[in-house]
Backbone as a printed PyTorch tensor [residue, N CA C, xyz], in Angstrom:
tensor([[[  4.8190, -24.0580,  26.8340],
         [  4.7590, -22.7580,  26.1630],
         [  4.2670, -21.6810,  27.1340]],

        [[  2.8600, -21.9690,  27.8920],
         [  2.6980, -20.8980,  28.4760],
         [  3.6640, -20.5040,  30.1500]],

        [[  4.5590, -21.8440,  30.3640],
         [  5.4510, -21.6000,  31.2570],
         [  6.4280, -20.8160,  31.1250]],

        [[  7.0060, -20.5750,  29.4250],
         [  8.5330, -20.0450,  29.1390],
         [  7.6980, -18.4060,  29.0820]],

        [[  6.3830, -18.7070,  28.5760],
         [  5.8610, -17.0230,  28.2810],
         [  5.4890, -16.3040,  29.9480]],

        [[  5.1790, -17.1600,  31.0100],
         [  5.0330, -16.7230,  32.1200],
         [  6.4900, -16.2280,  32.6370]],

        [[  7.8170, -17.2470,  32.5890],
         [  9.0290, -16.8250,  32.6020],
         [  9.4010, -15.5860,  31.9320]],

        [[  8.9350, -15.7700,  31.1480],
         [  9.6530, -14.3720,  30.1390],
         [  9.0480, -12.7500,  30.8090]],

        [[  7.8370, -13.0080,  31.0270],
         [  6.8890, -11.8570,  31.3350],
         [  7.6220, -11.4630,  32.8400]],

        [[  7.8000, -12.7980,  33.6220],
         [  8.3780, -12.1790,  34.9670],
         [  9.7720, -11.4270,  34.1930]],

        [[ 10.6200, -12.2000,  34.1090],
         [ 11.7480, -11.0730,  33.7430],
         [ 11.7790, -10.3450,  33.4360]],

        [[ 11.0960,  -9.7060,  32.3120],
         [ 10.8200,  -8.4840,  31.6580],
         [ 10.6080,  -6.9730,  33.2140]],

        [[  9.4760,  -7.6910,  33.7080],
         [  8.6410,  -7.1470,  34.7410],
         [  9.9800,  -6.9600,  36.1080]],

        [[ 10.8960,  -7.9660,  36.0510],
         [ 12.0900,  -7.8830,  36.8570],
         [ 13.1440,  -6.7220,  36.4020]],

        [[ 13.2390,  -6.6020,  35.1570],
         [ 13.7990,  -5.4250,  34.6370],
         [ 13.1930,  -4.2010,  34.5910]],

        [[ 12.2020,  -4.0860,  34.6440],
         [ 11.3380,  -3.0200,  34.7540],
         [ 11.4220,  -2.5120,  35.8660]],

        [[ 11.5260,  -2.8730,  36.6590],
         [ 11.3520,  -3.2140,  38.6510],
         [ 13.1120,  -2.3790,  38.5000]],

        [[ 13.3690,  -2.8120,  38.3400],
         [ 15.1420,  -2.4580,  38.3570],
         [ 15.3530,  -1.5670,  37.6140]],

        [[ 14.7500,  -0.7520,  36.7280],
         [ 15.1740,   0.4520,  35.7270],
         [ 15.4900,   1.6230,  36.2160]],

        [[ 16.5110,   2.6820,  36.1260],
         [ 16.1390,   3.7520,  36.6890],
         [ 15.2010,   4.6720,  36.1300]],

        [[ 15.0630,   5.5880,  37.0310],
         [ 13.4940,   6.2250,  37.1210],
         [ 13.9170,   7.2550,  35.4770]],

        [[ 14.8640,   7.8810,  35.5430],
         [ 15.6710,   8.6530,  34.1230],
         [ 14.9700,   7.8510,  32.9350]],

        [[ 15.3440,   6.3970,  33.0230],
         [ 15.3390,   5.8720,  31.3570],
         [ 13.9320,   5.2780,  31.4650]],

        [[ 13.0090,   5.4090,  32.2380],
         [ 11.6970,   4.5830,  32.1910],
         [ 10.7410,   5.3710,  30.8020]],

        [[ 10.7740,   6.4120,  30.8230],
         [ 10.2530,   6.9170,  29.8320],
         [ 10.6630,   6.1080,  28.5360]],

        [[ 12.0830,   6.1330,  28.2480],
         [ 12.6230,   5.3570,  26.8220],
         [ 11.8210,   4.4570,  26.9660]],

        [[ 12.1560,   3.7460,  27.6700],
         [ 11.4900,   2.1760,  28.1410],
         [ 10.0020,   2.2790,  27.3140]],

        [[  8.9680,   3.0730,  27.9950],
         [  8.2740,   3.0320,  27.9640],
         [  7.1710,   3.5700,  26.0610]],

        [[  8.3920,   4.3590,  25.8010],
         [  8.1530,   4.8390,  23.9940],
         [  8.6240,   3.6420,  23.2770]],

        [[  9.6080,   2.8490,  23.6900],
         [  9.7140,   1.6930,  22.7460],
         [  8.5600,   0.7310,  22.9320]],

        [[  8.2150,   0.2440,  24.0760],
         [  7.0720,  -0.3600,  24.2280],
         [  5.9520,  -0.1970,  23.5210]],

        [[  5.9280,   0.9860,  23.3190],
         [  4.4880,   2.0590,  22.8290],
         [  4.7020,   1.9370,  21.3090]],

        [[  6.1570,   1.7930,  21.0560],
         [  6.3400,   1.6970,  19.1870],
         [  6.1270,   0.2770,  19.0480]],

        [[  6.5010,  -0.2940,  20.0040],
         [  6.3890,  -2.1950,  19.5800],
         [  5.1880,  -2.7180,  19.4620]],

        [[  4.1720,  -2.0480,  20.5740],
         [  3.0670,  -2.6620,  20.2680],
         [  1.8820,  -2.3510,  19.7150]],

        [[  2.2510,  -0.6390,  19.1860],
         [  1.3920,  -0.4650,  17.7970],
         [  1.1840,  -0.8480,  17.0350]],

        [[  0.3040,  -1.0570,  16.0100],
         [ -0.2660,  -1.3030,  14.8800],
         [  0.4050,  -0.6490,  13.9770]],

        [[  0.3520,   0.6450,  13.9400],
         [  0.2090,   1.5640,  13.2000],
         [  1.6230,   2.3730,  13.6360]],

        [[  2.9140,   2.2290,  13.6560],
         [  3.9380,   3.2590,  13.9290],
         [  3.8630,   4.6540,  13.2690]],

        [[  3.2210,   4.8090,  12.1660],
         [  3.3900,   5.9940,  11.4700],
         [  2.1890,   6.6450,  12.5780]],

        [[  1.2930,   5.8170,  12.5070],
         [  0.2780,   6.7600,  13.3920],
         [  0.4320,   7.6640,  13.9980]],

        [[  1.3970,   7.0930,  15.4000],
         [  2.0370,   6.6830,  16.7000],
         [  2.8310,   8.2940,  16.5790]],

        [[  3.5460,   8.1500,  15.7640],
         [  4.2520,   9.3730,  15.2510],
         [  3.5920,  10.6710,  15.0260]],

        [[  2.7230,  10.6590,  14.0430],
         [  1.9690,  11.5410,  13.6340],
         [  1.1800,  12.4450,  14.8900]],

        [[  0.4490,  11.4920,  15.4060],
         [  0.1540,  11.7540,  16.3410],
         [  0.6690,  12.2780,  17.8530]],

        [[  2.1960,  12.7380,  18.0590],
         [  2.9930,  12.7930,  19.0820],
         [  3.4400,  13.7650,  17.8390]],

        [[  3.1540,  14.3250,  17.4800],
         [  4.3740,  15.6030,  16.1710],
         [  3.4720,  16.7780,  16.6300]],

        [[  4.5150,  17.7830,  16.7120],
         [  3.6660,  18.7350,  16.9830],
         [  2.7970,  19.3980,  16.0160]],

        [[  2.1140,  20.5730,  16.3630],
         [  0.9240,  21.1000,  15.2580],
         [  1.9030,  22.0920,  14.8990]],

        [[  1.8210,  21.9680,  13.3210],
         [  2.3320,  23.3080,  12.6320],
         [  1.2350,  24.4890,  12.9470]],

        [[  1.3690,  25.6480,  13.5650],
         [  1.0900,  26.4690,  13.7320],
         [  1.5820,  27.6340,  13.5710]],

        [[  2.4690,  27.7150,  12.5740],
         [  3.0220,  28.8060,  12.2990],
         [  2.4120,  29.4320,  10.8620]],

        [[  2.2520,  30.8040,  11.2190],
         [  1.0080,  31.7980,  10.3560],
         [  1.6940,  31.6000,   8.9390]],

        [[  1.0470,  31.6880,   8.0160],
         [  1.1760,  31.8210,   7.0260],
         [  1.0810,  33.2870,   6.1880]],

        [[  2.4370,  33.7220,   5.6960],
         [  2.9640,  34.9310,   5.8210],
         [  2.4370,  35.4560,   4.4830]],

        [[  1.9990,  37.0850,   4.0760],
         [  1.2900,  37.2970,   2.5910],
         [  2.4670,  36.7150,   1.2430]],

        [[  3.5630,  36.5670,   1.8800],
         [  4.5390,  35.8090,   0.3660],
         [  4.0460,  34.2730,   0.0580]],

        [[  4.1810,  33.5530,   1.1990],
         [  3.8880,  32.5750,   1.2020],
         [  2.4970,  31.9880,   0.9030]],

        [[  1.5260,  33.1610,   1.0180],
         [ -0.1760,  32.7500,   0.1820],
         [  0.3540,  33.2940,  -0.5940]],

        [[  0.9870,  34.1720,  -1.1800],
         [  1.1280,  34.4080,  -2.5530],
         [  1.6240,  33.2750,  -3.3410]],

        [[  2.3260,  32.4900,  -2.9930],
         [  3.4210,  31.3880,  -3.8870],
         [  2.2970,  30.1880,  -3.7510]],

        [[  1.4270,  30.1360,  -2.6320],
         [  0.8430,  29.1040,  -2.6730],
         [ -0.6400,  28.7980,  -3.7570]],

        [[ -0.9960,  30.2010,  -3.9370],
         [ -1.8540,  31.0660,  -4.8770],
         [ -1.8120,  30.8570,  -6.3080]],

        [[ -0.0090,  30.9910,  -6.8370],
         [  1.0200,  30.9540,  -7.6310],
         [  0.5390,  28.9830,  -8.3330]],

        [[  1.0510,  28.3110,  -7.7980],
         [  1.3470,  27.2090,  -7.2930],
         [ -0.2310,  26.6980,  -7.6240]],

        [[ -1.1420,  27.0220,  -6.7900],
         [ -2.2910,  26.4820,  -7.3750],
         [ -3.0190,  26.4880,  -8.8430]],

        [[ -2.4590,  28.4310,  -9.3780],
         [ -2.9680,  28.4110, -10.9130],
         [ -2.0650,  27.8890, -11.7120]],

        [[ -0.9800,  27.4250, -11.1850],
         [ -0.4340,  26.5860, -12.4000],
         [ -0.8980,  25.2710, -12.5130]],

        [[ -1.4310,  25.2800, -11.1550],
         [ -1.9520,  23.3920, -11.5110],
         [ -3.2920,  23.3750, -12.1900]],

        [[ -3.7780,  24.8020, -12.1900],
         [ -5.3910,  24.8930, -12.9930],
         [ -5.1370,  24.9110, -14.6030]],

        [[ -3.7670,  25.7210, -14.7200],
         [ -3.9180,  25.6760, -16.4630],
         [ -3.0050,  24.4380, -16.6210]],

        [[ -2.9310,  23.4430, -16.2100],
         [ -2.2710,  22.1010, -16.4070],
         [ -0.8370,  22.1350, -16.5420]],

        [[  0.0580,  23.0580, -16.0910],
         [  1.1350,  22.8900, -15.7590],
         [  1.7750,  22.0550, -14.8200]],

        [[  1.4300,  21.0810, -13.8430],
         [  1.4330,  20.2780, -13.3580],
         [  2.7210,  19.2390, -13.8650]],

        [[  3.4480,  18.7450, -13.3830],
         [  4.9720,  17.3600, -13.9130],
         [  3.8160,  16.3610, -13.5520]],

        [[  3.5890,  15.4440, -14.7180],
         [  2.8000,  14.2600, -14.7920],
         [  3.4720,  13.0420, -13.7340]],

        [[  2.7720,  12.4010, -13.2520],
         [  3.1800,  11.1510, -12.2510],
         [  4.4650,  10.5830, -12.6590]],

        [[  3.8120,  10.2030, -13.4610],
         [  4.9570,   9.1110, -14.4580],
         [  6.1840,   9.9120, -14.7230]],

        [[  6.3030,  11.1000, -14.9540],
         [  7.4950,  11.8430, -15.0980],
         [  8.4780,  12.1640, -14.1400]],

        [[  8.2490,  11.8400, -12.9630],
         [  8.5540,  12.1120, -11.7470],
         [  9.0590,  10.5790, -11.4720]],

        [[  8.1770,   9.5390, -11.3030],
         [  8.5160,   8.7990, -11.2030],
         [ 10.2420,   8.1620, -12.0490]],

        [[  9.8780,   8.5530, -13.5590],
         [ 11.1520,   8.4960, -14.3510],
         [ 12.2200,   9.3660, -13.9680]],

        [[ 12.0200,  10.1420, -13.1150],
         [ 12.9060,  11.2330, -13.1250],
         [ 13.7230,  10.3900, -12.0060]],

        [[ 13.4500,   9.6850, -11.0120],
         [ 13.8290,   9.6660,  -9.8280],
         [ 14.0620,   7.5840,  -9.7620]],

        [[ 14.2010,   7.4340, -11.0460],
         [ 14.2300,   6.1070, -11.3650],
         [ 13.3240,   5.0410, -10.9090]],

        [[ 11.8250,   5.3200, -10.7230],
         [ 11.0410,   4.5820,  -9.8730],
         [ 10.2880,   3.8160, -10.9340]],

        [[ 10.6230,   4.3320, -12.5660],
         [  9.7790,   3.4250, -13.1450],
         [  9.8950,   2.4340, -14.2110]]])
């Protein structure tokens, strides 16, 4: 076992050796997705920052949007869920 895994590791490492310099990056993001834990993380973390201002319409709707969820206008879980056949 640890002979075929020493085999394997050289080859890998033989292909690596042989990659061009262009695709090493790919190479190197799949690696980075394979041996995460966490892919969503991985992602999240490599996304850029929304930084774009938030315009007076858009606090307005978001403003909007919040007092309806205060006087309980809100679509219940479960309704959503039925809506979209999840339940």
């Amino acid at each position: 076992m640890e002979t075929q895994l020493h085999h394997e590791r050289s080859q890998a490492h033989e292909l690596l050796d042989s990659l061009p310099v262009e695709k090493f990056n790919v190479v190197r993001s799949l690696l980075e997705v394979l041996t995460e834990p966490e892919p969503l993380a991985l992602s999240l973390s490599r996304a850029p920052v929304d930084d774009a201002a938030i315009t007076p319409e858009t606090a307005a709707e978001i403003a909007q949007a919040r007092a309806s969820l205060a006087r309980g206008e809100g679509i219940p879980h479960d309704e959503i869920l039925r809506e979209f056949g999840l339940n």
